[in-house]
C-alpha positions in Angstrom: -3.7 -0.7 29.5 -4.3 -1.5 25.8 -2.3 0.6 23.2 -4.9 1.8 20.0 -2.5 4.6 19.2 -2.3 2.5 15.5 -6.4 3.3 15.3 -5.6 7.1 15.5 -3.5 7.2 12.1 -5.2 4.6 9.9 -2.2 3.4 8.4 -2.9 0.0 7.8 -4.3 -0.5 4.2 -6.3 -4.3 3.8 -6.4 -5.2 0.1 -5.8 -4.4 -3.3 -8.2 -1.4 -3.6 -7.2 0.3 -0.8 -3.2 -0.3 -1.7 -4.1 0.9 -5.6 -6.0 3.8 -4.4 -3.3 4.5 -2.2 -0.2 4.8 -4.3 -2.6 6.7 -7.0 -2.9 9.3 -3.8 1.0 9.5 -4.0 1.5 9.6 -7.9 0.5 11.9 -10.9 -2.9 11.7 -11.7 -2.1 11.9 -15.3 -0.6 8.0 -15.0 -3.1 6.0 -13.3 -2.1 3.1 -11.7 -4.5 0.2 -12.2 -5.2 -2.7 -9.5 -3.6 -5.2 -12.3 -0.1 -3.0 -12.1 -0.6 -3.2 -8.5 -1.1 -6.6 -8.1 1.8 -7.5 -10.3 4.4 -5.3 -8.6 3.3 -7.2 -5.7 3.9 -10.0 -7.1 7.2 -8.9 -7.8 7.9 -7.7 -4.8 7.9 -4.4 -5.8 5.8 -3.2 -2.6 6.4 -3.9 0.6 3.1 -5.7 1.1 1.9 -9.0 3.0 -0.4 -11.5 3.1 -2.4 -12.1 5.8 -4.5 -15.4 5.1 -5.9 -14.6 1.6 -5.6 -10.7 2.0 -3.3 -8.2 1.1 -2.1 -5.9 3.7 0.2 -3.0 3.5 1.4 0.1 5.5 1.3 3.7 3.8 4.0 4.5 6.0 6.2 2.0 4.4 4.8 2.4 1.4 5.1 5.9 1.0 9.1 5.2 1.9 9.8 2.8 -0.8 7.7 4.6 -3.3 9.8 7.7 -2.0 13.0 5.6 -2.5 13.0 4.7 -5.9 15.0 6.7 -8.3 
């Protein structure tokens, strides 16, 4: 039997769009973030975000906890 339970809650988020768009759901809409602020806190490790190959792949799950984290 083959698990797609992680197909149900569409938490996987596959590049920078979808990560910037993302965090912008979680943060005041008067401070937009832009992809470049995304892609240097990722560079920074700043997200917890991954590589896979060339692309950038992040949970909101995890995302939404570290953002959540931060004082």
């Amino acid at each position: 039997m083959h698990d797609d339970s992680y197909a149900d809650d569409r938490d996987l988020l596959i590049g920078g769009t979808a990560i910037c768009d993302f965090v912008n759901s979680l943060v005041d809409s008067d401070s937009p973030i832009t992809p470049k602020m995304i892609y240097g806190w990722i560079e920074r490790k700043h997200l917890p975000v991954r590589r896979i190959g060339s692309r950038l792949v992040g949970s909101k799950t995890k995302i939404r906890a570290h953002l959540g984290g931060i004082s």
